[in-house]
Biopython code that builds the backbone (N, CA, C, O; Angstrom):
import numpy as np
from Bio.PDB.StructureBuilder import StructureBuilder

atoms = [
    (1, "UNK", "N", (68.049, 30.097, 3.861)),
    (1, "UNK", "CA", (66.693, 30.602, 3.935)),
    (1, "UNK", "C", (65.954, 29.873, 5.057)),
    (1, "UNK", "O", (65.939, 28.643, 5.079)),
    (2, "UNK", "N", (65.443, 30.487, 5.834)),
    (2, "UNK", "CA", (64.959, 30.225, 7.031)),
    (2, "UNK", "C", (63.406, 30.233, 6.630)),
    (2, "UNK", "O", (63.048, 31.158, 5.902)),
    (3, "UNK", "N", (62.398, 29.239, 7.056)),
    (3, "UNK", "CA", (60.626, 28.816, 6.762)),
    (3, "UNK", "C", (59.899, 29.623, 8.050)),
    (3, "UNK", "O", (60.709, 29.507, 8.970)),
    (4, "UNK", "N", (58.922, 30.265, 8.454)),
    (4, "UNK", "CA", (58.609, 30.440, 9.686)),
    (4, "UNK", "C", (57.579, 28.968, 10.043)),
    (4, "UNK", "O", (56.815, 28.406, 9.258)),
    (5, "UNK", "N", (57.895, 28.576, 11.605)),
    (5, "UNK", "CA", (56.743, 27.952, 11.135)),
    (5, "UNK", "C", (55.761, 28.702, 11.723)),
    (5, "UNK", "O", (55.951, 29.888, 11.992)),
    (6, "UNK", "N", (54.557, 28.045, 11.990)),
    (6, "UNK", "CA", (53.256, 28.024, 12.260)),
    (6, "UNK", "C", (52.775, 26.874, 13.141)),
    (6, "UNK", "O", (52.402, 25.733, 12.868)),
    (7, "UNK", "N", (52.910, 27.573, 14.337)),
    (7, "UNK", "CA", (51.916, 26.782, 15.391)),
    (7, "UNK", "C", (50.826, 26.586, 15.393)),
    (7, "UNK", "O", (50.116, 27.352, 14.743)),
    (8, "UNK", "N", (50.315, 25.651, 16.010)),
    (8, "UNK", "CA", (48.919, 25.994, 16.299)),
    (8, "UNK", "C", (48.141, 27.140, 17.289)),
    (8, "UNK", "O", (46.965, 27.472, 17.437)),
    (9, "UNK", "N", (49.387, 27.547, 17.861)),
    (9, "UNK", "CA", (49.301, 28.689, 18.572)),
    (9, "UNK", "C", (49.029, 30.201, 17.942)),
    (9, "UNK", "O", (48.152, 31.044, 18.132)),
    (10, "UNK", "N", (50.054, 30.140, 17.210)),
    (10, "UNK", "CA", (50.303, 31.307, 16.353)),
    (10, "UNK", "C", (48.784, 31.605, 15.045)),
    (10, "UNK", "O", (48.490, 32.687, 14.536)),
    (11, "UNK", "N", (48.075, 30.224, 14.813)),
    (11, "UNK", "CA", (47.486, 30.179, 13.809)),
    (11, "UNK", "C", (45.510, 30.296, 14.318)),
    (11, "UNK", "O", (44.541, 30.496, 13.587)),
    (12, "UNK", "N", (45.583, 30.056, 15.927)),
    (12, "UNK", "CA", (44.668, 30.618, 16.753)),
    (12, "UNK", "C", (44.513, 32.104, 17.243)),
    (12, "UNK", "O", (43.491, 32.749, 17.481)),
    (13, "UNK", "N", (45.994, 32.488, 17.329)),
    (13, "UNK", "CA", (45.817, 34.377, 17.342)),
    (13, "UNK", "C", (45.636, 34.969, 16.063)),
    (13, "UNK", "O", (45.037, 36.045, 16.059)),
    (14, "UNK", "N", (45.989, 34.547, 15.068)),
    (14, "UNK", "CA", (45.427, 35.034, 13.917)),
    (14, "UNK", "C", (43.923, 35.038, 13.545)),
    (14, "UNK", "O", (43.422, 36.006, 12.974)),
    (15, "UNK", "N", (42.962, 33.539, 14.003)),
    (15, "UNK", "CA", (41.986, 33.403, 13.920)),
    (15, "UNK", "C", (40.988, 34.323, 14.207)),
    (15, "UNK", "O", (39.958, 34.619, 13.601)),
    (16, "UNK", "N", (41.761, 34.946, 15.826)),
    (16, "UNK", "CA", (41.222, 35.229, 16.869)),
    (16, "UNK", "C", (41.013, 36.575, 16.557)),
    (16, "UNK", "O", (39.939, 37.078, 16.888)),
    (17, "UNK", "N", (42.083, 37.428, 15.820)),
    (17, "UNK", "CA", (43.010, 38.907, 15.783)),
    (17, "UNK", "C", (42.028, 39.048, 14.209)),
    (17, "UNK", "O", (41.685, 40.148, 13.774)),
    (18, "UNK", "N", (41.836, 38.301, 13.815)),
    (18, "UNK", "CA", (41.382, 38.645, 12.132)),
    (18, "UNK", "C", (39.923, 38.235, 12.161)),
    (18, "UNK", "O", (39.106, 39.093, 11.825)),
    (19, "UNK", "N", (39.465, 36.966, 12.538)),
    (19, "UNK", "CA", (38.125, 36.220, 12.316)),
    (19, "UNK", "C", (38.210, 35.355, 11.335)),
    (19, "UNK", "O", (38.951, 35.554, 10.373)),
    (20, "UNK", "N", (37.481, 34.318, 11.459)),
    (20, "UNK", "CA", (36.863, 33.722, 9.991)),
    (20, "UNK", "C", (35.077, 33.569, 10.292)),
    (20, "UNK", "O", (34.469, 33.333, 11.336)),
    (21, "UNK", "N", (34.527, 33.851, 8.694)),
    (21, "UNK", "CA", (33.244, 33.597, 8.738)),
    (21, "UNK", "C", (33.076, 32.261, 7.823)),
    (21, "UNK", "O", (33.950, 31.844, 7.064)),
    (22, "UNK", "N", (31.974, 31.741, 7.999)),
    (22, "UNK", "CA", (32.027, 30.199, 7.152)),
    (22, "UNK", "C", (30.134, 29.961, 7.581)),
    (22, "UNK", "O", (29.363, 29.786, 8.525)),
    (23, "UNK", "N", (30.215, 30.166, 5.668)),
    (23, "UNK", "CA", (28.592, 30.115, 5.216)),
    (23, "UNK", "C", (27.982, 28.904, 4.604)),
    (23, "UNK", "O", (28.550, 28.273, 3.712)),
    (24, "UNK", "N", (27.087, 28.661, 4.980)),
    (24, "UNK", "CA", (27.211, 27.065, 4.264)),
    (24, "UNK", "C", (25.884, 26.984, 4.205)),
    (24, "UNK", "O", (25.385, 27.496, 5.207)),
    (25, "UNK", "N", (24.624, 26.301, 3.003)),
    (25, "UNK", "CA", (23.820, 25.711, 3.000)),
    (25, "UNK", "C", (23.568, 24.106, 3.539)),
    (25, "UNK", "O", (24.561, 23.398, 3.376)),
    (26, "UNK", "N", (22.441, 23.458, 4.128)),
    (26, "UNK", "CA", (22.514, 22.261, 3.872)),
    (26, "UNK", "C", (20.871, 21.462, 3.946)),
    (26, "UNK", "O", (20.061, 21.508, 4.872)),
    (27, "UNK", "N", (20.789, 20.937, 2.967)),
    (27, "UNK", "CA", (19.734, 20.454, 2.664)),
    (27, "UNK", "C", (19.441, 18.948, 2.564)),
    (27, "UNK", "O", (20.069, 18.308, 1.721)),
    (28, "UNK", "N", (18.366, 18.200, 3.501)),
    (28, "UNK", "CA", (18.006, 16.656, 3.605)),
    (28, "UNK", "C", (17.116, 16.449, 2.686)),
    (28, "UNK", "O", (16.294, 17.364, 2.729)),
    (29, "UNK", "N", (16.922, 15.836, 2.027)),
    (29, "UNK", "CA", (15.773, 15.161, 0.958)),
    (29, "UNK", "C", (15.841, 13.902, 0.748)),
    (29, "UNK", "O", (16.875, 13.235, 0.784)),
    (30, "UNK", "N", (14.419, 13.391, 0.451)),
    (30, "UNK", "CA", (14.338, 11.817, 0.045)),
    (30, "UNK", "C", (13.295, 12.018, -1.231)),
    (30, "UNK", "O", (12.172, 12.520, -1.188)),
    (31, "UNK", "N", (13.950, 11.514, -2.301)),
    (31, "UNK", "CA", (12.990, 11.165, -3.380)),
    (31, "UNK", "C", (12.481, 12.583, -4.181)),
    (31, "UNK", "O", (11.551, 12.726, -4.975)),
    (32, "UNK", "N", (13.509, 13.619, -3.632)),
    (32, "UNK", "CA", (13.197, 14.914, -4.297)),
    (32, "UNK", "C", (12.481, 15.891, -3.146)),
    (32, "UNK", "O", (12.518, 17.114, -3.281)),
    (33, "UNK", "N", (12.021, 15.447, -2.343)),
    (33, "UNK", "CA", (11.432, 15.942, -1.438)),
    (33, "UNK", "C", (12.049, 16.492, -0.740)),
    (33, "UNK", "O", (12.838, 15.702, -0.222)),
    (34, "UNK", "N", (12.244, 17.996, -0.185)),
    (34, "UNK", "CA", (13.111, 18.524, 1.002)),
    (34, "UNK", "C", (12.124, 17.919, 2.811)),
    (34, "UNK", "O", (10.934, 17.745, 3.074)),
    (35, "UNK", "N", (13.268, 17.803, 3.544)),
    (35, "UNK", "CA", (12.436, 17.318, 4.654)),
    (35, "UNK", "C", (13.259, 18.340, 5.182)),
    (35, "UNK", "O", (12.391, 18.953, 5.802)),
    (36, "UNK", "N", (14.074, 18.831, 5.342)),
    (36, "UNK", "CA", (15.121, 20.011, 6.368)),
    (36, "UNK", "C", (16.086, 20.726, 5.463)),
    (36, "UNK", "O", (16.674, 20.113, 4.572)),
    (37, "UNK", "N", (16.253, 21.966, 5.666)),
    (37, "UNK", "CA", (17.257, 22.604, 5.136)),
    (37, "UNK", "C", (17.916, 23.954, 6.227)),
    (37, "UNK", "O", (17.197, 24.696, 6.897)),
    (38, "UNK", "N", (18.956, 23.991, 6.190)),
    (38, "UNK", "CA", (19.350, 24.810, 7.583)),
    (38, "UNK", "C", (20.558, 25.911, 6.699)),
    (38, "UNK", "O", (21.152, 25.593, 5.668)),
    (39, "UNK", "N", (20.654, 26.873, 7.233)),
    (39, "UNK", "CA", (21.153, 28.031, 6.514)),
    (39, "UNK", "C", (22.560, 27.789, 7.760)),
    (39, "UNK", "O", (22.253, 27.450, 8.903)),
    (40, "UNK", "N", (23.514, 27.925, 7.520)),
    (40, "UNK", "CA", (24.824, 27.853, 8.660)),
    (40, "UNK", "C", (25.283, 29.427, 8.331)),
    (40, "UNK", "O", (25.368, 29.724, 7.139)),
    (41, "UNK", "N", (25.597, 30.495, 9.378)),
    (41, "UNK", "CA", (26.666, 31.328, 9.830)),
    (41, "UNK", "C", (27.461, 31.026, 11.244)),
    (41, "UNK", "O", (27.275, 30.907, 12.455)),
    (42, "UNK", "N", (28.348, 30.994, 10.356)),
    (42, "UNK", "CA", (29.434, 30.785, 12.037)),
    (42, "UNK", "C", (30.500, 31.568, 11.886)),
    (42, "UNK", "O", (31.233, 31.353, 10.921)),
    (43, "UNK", "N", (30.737, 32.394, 12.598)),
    (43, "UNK", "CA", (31.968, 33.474, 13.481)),
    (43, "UNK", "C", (32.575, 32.885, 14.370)),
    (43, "UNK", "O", (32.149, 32.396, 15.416)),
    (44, "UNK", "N", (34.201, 32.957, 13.706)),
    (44, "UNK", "CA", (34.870, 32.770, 15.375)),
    (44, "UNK", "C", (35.940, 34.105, 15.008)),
    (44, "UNK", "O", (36.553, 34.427, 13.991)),
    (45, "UNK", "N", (35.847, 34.549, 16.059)),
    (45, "UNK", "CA", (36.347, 36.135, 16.364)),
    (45, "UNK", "C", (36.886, 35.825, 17.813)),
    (45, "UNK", "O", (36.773, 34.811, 18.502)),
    (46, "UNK", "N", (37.497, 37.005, 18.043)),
    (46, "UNK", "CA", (37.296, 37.311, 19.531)),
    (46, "UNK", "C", (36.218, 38.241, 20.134)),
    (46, "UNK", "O", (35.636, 38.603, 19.112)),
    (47, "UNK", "N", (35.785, 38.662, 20.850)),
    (47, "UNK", "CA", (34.967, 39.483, 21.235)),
    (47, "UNK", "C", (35.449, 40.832, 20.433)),
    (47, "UNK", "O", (34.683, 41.450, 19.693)),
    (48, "UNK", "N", (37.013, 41.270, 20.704)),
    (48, "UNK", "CA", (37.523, 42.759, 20.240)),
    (48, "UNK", "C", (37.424, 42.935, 19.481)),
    (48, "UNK", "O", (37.100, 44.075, 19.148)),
    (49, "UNK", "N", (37.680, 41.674, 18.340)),
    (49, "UNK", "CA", (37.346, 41.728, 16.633)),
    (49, "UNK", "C", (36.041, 41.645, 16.340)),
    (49, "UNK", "O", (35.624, 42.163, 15.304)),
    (50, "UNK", "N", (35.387, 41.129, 17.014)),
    (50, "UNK", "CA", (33.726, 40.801, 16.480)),
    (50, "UNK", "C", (33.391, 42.471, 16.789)),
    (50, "UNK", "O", (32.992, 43.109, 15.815)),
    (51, "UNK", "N", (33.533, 43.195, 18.085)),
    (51, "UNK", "CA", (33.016, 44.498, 17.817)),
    (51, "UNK", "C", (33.379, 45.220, 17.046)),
    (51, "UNK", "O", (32.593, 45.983, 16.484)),
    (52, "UNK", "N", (34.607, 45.203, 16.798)),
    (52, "UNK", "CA", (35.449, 46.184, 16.057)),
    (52, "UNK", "C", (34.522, 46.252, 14.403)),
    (52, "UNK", "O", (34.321, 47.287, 13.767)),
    (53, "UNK", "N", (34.125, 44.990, 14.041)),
    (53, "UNK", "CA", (33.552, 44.453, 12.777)),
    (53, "UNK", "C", (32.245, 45.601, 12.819)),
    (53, "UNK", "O", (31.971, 46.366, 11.894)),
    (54, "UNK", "N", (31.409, 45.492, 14.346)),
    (54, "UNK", "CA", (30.553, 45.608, 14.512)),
    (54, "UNK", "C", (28.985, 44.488, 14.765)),
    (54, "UNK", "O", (27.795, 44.504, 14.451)),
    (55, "UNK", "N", (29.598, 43.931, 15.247)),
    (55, "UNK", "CA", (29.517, 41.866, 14.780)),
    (55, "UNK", "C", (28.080, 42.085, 16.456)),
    (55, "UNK", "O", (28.525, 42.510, 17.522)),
    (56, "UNK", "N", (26.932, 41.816, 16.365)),
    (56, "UNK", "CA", (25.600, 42.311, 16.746)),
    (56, "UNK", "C", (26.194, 40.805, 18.142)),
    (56, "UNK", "O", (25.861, 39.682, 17.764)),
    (57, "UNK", "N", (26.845, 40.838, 19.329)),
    (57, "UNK", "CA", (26.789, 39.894, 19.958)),
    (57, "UNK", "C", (25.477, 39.426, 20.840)),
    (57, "UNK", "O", (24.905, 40.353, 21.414)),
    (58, "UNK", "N", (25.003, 38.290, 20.996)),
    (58, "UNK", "CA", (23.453, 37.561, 21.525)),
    (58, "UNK", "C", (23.104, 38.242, 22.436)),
    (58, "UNK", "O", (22.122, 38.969, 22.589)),
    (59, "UNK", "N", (24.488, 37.829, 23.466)),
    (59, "UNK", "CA", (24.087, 38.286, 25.392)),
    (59, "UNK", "C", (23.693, 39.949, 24.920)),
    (59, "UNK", "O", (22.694, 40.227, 25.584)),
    (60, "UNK", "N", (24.075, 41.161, 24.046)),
    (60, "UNK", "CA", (23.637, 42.355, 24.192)),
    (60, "UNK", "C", (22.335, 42.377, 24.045)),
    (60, "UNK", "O", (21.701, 43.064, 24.846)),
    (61, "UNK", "N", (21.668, 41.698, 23.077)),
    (61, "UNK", "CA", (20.363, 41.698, 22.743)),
    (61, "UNK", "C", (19.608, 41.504, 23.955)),
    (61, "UNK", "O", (18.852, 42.248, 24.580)),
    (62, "UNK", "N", (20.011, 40.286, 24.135)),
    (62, "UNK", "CA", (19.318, 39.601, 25.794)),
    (62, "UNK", "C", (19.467, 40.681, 26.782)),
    (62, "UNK", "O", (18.488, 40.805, 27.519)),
    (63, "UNK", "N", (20.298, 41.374, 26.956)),
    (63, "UNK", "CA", (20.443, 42.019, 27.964)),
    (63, "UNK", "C", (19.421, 43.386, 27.581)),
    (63, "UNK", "O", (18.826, 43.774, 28.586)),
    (64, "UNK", "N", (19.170, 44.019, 26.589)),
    (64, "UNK", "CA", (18.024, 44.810, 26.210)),
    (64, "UNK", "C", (17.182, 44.174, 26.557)),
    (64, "UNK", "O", (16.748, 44.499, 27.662)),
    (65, "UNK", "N", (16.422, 42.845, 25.800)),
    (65, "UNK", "CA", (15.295, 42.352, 26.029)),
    (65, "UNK", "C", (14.580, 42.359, 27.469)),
    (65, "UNK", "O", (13.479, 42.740, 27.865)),
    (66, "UNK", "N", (15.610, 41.813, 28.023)),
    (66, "UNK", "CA", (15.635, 41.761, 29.652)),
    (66, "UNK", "C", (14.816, 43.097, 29.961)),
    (66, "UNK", "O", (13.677, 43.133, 30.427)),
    (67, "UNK", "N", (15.410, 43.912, 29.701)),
    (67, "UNK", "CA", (15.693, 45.480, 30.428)),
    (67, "UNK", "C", (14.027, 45.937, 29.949)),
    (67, "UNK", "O", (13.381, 46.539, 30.807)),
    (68, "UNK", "N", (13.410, 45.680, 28.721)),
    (68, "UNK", "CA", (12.177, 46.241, 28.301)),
    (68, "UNK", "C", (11.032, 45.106, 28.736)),
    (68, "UNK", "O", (9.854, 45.462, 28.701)),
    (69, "UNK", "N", (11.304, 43.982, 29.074)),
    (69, "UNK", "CA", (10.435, 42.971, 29.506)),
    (69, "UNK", "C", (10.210, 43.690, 31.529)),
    (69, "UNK", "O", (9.137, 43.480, 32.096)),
    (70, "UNK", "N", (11.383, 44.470, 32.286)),
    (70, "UNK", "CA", (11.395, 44.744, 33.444)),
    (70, "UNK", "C", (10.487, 46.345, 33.240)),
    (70, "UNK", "O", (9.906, 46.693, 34.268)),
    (71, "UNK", "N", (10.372, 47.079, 32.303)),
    (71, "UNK", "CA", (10.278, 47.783, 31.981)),
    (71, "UNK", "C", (8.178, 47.540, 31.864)),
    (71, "UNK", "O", (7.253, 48.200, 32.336)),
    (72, "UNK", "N", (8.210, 46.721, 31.305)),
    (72, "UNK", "CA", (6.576, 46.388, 30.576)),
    (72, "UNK", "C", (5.721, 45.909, 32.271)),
    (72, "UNK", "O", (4.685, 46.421, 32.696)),
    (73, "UNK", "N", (6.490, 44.889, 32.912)),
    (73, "UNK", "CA", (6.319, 44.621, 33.989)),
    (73, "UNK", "C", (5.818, 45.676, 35.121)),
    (73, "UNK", "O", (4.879, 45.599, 35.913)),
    (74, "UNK", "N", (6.934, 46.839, 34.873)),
    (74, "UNK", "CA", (6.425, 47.679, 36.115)),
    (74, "UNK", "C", (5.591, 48.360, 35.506)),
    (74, "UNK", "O", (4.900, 49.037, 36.266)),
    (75, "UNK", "N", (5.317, 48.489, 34.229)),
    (75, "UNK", "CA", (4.074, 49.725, 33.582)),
    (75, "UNK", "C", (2.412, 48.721, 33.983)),
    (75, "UNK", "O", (1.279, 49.203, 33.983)),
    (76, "UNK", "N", (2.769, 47.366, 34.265)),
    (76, "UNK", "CA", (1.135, 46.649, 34.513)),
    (76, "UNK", "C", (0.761, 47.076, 35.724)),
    (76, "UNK", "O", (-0.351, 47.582, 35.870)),
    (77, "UNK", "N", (1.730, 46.919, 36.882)),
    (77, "UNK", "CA", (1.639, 47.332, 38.762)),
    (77, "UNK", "C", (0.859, 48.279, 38.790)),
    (77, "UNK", "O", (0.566, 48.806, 39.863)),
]
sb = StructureBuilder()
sb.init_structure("model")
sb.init_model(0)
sb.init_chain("A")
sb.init_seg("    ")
for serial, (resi, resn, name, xyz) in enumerate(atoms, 1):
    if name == "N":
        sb.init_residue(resn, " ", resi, " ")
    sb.init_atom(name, np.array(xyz, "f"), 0.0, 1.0, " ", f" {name:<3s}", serial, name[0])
structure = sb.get_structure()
């Protein structure tokens, strides 16, 4: 019986080909008191998988924003 292994190679195209998401709370306090609490989403995809998901990437947004900020600009002239 033969084991496959698993590279670290092999176990980055899977990452890459499938995704993982990883949700996490985290909260600072002293004495009961919250002083910070931060909500974590993190994606690692590839680009092909993140669209395929439908996965909302930053630079597209930016690149709208852009486009209606050039847009508002020439409606003041």
């Amino acid at each position: 019986m033969t084991k496959k292994e698993l590279t670290v190679i092999d176990l980055l195209d899977r990452i890459l080909d499938k995704g993982v998401v990883i949700n996490g709370d985290i909260t600072i306090s002293i004495v009961g008191v919250d002083l910070l609490s931060l909500k974590i989403n993190l994606v690692i995809a590839s680009l092909e998988t993140a669209k395929r998901y439908g996965l909302k990437l930053p630079w597209e947004q930016w690149e709208k924003d852009r486009k209606q900020l050039e847009v508002r600009q020439m409606k003041k002239k």
